[in-house]
VOPAGU-510899 format. One line per 3 residues: number of its first residue (from 0); their letters; for each residue x, y, z of C-alpha. Coordinates in pm, 1 decimal. Example, Ala and Ser with C-alpha at 12.3 -4.5 7.8 and 13.67 -1.06 7.14 Angstrom:
2
0> AS> 1230.0/-450.0/780.0 | 1367.0/-106.0/714.0
// end
This chain:
329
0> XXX> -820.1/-5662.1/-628.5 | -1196.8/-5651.0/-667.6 | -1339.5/-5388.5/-851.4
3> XXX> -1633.1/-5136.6/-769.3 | -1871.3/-4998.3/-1041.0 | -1883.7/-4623.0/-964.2
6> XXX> -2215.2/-4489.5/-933.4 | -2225.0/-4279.6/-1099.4 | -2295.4/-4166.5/-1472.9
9> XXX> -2114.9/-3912.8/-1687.9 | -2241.2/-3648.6/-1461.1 | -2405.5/-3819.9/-1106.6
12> XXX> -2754.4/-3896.1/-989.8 | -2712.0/-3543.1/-764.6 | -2623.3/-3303.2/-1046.9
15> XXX> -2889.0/-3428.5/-1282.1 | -3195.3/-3436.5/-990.2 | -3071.4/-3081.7/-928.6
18> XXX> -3059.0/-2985.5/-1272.6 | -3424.9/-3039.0/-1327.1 | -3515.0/-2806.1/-991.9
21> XXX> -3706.1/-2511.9/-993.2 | -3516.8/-2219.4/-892.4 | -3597.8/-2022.2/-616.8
24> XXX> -3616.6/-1650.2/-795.1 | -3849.3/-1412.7/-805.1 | -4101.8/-1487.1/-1054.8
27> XXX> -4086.1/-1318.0/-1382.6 | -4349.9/-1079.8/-1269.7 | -4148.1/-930.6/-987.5
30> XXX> -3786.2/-952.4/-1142.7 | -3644.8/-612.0/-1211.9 | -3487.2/-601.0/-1592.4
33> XXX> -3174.3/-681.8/-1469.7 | -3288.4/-971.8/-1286.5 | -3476.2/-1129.9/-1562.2
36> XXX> -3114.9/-1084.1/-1802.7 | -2965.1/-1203.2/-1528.9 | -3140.2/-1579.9/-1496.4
39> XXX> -3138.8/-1591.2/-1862.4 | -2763.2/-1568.5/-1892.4 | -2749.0/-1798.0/-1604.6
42> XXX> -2966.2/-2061.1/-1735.6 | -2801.7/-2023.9/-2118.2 | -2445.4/-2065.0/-1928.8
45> XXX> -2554.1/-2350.2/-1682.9 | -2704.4/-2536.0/-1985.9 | -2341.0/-2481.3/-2154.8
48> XXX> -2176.6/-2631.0/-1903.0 | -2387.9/-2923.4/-1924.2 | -2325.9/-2964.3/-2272.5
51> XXX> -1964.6/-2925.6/-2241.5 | -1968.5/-3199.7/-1921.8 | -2162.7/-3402.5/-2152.7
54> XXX> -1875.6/-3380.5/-2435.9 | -1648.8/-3487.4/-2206.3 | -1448.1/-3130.6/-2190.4
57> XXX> -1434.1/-3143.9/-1803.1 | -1180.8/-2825.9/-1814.0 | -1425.6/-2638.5/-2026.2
60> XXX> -1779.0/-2711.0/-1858.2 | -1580.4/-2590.2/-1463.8 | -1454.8/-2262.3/-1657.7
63> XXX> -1842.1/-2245.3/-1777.3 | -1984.3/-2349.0/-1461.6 | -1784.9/-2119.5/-1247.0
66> XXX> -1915.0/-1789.1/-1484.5 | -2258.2/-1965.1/-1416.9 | -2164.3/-1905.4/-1076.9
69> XXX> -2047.8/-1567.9/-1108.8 | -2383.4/-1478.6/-1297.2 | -2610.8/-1598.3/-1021.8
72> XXX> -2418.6/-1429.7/-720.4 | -2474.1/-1089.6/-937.3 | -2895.0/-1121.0/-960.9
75> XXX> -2974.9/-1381.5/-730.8 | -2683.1/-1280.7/-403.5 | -2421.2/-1535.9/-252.1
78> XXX> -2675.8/-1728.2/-60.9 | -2912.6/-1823.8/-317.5 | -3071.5/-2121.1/-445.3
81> XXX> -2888.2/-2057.8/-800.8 | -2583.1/-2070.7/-594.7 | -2621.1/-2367.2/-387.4
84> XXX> -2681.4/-2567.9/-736.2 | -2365.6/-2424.5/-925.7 | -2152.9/-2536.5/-609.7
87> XXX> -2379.3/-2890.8/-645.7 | -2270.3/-2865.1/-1036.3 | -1912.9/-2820.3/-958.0
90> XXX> -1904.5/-3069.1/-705.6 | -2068.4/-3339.3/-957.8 | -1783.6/-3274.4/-1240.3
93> XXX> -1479.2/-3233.2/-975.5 | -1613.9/-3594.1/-856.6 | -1663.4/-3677.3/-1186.7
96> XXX> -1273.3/-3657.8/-1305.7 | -1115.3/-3775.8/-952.9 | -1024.9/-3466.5/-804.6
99> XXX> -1191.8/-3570.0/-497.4 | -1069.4/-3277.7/-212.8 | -1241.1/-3034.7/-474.0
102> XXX> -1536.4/-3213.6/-520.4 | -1585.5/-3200.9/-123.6 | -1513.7/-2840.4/-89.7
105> XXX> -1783.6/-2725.2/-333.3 | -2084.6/-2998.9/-162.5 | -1996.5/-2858.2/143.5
108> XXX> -2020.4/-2496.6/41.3 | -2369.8/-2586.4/-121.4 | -2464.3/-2729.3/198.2
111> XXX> -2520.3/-2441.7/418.1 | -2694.2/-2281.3/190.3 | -2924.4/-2548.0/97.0
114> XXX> -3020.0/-2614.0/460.5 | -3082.3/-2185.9/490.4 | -3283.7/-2203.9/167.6
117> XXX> -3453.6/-2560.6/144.9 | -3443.2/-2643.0/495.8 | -3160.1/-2896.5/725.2
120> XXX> -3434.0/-3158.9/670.6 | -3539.4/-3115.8/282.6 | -3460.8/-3367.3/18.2
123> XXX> -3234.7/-3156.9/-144.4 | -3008.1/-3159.3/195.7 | -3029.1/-3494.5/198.7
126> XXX> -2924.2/-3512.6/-173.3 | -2620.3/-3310.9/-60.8 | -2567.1/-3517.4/228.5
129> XXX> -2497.2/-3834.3/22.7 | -2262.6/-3655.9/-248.7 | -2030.6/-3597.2/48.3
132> XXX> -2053.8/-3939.4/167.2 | -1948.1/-4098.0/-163.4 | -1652.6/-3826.8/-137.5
135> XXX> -1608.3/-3943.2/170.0 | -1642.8/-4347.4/-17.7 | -1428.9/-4282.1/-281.9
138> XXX> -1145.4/-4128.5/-32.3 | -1178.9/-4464.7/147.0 | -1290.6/-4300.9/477.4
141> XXX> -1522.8/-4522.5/525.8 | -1619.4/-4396.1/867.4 | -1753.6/-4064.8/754.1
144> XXX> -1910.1/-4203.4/479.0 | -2100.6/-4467.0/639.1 | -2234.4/-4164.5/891.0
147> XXX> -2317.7/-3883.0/610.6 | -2512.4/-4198.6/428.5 | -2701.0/-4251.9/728.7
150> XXX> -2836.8/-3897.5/784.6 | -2921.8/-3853.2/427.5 | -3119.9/-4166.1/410.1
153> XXX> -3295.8/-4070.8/778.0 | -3351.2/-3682.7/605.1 | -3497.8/-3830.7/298.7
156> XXX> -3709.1/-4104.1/480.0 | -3863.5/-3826.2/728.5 | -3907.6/-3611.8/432.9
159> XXX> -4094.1/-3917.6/209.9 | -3808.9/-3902.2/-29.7 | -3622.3/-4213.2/52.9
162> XXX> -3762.8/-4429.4/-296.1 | -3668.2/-4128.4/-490.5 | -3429.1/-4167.7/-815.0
165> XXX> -3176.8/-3973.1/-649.6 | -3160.7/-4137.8/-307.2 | -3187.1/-4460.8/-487.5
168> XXX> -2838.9/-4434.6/-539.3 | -2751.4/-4253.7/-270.3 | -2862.3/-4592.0/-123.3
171> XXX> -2709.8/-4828.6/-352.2 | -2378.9/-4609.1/-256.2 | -2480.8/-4628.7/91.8
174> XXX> -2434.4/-5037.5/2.8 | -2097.9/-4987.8/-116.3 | -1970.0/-4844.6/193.4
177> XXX> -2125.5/-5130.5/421.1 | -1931.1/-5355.9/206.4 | -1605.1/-5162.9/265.1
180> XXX> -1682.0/-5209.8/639.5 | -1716.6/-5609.6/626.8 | -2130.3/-5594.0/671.1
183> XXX> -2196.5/-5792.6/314.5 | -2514.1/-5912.7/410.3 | -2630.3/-5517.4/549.8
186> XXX> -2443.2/-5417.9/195.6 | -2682.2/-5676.9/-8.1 | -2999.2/-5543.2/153.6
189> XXX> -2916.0/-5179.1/78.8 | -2840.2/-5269.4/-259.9 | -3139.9/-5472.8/-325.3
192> XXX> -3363.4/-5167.1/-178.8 | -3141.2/-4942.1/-405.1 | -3315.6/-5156.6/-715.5
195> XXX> -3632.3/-5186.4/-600.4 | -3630.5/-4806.1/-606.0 | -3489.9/-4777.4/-925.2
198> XXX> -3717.2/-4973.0/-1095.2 | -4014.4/-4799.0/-956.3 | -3842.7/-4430.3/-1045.4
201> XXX> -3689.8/-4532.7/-1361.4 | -3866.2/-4809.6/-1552.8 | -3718.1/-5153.6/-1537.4
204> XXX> -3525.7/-5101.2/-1904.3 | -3330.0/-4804.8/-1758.4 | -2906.1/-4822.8/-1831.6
207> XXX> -2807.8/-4809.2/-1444.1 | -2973.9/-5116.8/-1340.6 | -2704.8/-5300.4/-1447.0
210> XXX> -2449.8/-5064.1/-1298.3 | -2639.1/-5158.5/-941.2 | -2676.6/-5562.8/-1033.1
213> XXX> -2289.3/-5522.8/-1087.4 | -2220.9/-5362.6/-760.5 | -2455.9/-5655.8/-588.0
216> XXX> -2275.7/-5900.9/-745.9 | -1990.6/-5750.8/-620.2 | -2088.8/-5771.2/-274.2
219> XXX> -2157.0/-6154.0/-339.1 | -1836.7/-6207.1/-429.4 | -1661.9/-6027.1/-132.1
222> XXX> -1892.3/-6263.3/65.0 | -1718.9/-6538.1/-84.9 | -2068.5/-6636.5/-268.3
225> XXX> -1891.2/-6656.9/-624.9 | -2151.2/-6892.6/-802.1 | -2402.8/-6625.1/-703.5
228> XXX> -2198.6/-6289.6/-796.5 | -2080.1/-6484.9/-1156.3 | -2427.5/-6538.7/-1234.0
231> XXX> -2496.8/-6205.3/-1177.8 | -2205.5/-6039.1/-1382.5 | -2272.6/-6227.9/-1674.2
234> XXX> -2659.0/-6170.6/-1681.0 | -2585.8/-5769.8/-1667.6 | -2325.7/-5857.5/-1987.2
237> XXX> -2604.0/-6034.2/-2189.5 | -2824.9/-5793.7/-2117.4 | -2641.6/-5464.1/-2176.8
240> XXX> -2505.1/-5618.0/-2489.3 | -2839.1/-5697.7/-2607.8 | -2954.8/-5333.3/-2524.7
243> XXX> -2647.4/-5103.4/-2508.9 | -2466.8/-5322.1/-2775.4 | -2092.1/-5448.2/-2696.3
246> XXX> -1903.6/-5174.2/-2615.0 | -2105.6/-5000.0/-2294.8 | -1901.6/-4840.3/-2023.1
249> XXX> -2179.7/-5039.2/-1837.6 | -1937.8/-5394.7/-1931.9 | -1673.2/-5290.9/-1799.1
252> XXX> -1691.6/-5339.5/-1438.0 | -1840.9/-5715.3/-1461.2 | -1556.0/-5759.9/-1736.6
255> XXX> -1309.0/-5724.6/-1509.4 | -1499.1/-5883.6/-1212.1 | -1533.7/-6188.2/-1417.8
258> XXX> -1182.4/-6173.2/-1472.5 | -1085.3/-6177.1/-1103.1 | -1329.5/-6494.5/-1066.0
261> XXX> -1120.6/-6642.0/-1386.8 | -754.7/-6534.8/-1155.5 | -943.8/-6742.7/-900.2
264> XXX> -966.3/-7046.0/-1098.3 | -603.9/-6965.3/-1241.0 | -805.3/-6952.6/-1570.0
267> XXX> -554.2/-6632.5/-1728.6 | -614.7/-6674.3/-2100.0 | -998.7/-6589.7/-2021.9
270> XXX> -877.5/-6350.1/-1747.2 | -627.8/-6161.0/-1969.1 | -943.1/-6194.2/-2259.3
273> XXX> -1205.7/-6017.2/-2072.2 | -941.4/-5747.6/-1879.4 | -817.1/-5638.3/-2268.9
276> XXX> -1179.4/-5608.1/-2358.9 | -1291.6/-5381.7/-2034.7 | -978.1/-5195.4/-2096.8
279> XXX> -1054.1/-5114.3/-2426.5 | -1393.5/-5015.9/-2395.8 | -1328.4/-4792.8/-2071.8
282> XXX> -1065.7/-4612.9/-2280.3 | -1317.1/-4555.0/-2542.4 | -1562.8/-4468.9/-2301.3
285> XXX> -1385.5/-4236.5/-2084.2 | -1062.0/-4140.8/-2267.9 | -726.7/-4321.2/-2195.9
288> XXX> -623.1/-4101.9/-1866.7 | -895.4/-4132.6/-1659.5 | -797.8/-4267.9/-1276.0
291> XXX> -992.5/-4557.7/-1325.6 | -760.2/-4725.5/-1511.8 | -492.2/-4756.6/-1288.5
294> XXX> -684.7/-5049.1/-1121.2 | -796.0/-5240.4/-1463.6 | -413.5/-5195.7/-1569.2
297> XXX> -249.6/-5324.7/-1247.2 | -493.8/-5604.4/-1266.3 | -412.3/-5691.2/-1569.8
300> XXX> -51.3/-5671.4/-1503.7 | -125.0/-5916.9/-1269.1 | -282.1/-6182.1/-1444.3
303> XXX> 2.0/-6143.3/-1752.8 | 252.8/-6250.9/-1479.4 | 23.9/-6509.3/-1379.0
306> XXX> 65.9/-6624.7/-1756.4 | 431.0/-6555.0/-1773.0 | 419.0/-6318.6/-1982.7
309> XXX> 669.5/-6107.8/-1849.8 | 698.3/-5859.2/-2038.8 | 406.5/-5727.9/-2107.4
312> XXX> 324.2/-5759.5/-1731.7 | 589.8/-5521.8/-1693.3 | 455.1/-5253.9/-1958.9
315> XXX> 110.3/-5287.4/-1807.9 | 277.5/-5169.7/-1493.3 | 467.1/-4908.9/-1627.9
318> XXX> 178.7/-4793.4/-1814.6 | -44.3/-4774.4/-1455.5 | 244.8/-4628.0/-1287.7
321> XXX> 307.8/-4341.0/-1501.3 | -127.2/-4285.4/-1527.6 | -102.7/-4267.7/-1176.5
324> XXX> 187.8/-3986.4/-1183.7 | 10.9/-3775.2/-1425.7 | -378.4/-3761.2/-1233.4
327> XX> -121.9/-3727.7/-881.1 | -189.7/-4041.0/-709.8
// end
């Protein structure tokens, strides 16, 4: 099994270009008393949230986010820009943790009211546009996806927004999905476009680089251009060590693509080396119960078998069997 880095960040691209938004209030001028307690409350409980998210208390920052929510429907109404952004929030975290079907239903109850207040052809629709279609991604529908990708990027292109941070990886997303489909070489493109944006919104030292190098040499190696895709995993590793030091979430994915390349050349001891390590640091990273670690676990299950190493094989399988009982896979 070939693995995907997940674009994207502790809380995605969406949520944090939103975050930074004006609000569409009155201004402080015209806010009645209540109106002007009202956004501050908002704001302090919004920025709570974040905090929360950022701390890794997903439970805590959607209780927080969903009084947020009830804040801005009280002095801004149901239909507001404040509104459309807490859905947007939700959405982010519920995507964030795995629980997929809720992440959908809150992007598509921002989306209405985004097109009423922004406009159906605004940036920020578009924005909202390609959170569903890396639901959509992530679900494996890869049908959907590949059409909600396709109107955000025409939105954002028509609205001069396609090179934005944001739709940059919307776009490098947009890649993944191609690759699901068989088009590699479409897939390659998007995902060189996707860094070419990055670079130009971001600066060329910024973290997620890597994460989108990984995901290209990804596609090379479902391509069947391994030579190409190793050279690329192991550049990202020297340079996010160098950077990020040796225990980055941002290893882990060309870790364990490395790995598969070493199952490949029925090379297990450096196979089973680099899976322990990307285990490790993703359970460091993002706690030893998060979804993703089915995948790394069966993997590695895999390649312990490979080794004859039976038994621990088996334990790695229990182990991603009973993960995947507790998050309801």
């Amino acid at each position: 099994m070939l693995l995907r880095s997940q674009l994207w960040l502790p809380i995605p691209a969406l949520c944090l270009a939103l975050w930074a938004a004006p609000f569409m209030i009155p201004a402080a001028s015209a806010q009645t008393d209540a109106q002007a307690a009202g956004s501050s409350r908002f704001e302090q409980k919004r920025a709570e949230a974040f905090a929360a998210f950022q701390e890794g208390k997903v439970d805590a920052a959607v209780s927080l986010s969903k009084e947020a929510m009830k804040i801005a429907e009280d002095f801004a109404g149901p239909d507001s820009w404040p509104v459309a952004v807490m859905w947007n929030d939700l959405g982010s975290m519920y995507q964030a943790g795995g629980r997929l079907a809720e992440a959908r239903d809150c992007f598509e109850r921002a989306l209405p009211i985004m097109e009423q207040v922004k406009g159906e052809r605004s940036p920020e629709t578009a924005d909202l546009l390609g959170a569903i279609a890396e639901v959509y991604r992530r679900q494996s529908d890869i049908k959907n996806a590949l059409a909600y990708f396709q109107e955000a990027l025409e939105i954002a292109t028509d609205a001069g927004s396609d090179t934005s941070a944001g739709m940059a990886y919307t776009r490098g997303n947009y890649g993944l999905a191609l690759d699901a489909s068989g088009d590699h070489a479409e897939a390659a493109r998007q995902l060189e476009l996707a860094l070419s944006a990055m670079v130009t919104a971001l600066g060329e030292g910024h973290a997620d680089l890597n994460l989108v190098r990984s995901n290209l040499g990804l596609i090379y190696l479902n391509a069947g251009q391994v030579d190409t895709a190793e050279a690329i995993f192991r550049t990202v590793i020297t340079e996010t060590e160098a950077s990020l030091g040796p225990d980055h979430e941002t290893l882990v994915y060309p870790l364990m693509n490395l790995a598969v390349i070493d199952a490949g050349r029925q090379d297990w001891t450096s196979g089973i080396a680099r899976t322990e390590r990307a285990i490790r640091i993703a359970e460091a990273s993002w706690g030893s119960n998060d979804p993703r670690l089915v995948n790394f676990l069966l993997t590695y299950a895999n390649l312990l078998q490979s080794a004859d190493r039976l038994d621990d094989s088996i334990a790695a399988q229990q182990r991603a069997s009973a993960l995947k009982k507790s998050i309801g896979q």
